[in-house]
C-alpha positions, 0 to 999 in steps of 0.5 A: 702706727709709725714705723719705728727707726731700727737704731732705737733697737739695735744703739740701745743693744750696742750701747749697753753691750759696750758699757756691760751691765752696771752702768744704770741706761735712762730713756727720755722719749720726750712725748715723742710715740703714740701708745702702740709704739711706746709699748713695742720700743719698750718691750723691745728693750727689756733686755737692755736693763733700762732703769725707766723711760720719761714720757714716753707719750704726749703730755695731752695724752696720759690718761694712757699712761696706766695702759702703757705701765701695764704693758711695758717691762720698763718703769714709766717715769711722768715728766712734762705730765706732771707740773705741780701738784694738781697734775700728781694728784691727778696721776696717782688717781689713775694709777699712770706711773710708780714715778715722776720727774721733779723739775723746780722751773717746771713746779714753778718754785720749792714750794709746789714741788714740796707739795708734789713730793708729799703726795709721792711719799703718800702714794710710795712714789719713786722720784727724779730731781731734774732740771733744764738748763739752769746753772750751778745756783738753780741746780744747788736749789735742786740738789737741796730739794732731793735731800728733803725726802727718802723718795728721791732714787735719781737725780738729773744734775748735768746740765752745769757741766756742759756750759762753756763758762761757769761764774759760779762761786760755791754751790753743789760741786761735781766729783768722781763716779758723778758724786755731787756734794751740797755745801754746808752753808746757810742758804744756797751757799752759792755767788757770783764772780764780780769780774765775770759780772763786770765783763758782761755786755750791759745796758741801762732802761730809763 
C-alpha cells in the first residue's frame, strides 16, 4: 500500500475548519487509490462531514467497491464506473454504492442516462447530475435531466463558470447561494451569439 500524502488529512481538516460546518465538502478521488488506501483516507476523514466521495478506486476495479461501502463512514458515489445502464445494473446487483454520478457525455445522450435514473429510482439510489466541460447548452441539457426525478440530491454545474467567454444566449442562469434557474421555454431555451460566431477563425472543407 502507498503512503498517503499528510495534506489529504491535514487540507481536509484545515478546509472544513475554516468554512464551519454548513458548507456541504465533496471528494472526487478520481480512481486514484487502491482499496486499502481508499478505506484508510476515508475513515481518516469522518470527522470532516464529507457528503460523499466519487470513485474512489479504479473503474476496472469496482467489484471492490461493496468492500469499500462497508467499511467506509463516507458515502460512495460510482462515477466513471458507471456509463449506462448496463454498468448500473451491474452495480446495484453488487450492492457497490447507494449512489451514482450521471454524466450526459459519459451516457452518451438523455435517453441512457433516462434508463440509468429508472433503475436508481427502483434500487432508491441517491443521484448526481454532472458534467465535464460543456458549456452553458450542454449544462441546460443536464439541468433539465436533474429535474425528471426526486432521486437526484446533487448536482455538479460549475464548469460554465470558469470559461473565460461565455456566447451563450438563454439557458440555465447561475444566482446566489449556487441557485441555478431553468428557463421556461420550449426545448433547451438556449442560443448562440451570431457575432461571436462571426468572429471565430473559420475554414471551409471541399
Amino acid at each position: 500500500m502507498e503512503p498517503i500524502p499528510i495534506w489529504t488529512f491535514t487540507g481536509f481538516g484545515a478546509i472544513r475548519e475554516q468554512i464551519g460546518s454548513e458548507i456541504p465538502l465533496r471528494l472526487d478521488a478520481n480512481q486514484g487509490w487502491d482499496v486499502d488506501s481508499a478505506i484508510r483516507v476515508l475513515n481518516e476523514l469522518a470527522d470532516c462531514n464529507i457528503q460523499f466521495c466519487e470513485e474512489p478506486i479504479p473503474r476496472w476495479n469496482y467489484t471492490q467497491l461493496p468492500r469499500i461501502r462497508k467499511a467506509s463512514s463516507v458515502m460512495i458515489m460510482a462515477d466513471e464506473s458507471c456509463c449506462d445502464h448496463h454498468d448500473a445494473k451491474r452495480l446495484i446487483d453488487l450492492d457497490a454504492t447507494p449512489s451514482f454520478n450521471i454524466k450526459l457525455g459519459k451516457s452518451s445522450g438523455i435517453f441512457k442516462a433516462q434508463k440509468i435514473i429508472n433503475l436508481a429510482e427502483k434500487a432508491n439510489l441517491q443521484l448526481q447530475i454532472g458534467g465535464f466541460l460543456e458549456s452553458r447548452i450542454g449544462f441546460t441539457a443536464s439541468a433539465h435531466l436533474a429535474l425528471t426525478s426526486d432521486n437526484v440530491r446533487f448536482c455538479d454545474f460549475d464548469t460554465p463558470m470558469m470559461f473565460c467567454e461565455d456566447p451563450v444566449s438563454g439557458g440555465i442562469q447561475y444566482g446566489l447561494n449556487g441557485l441555478v434557474s431553468v428557463p421556461e421555454t420550449p426545448g433547451l431555451g438556449v442560443s448562440l451569439d451570431s457575432e461571436y460566431l462571426q468572429r471565430l477563425t473559420h475554414f471551409s472543407v471541399n
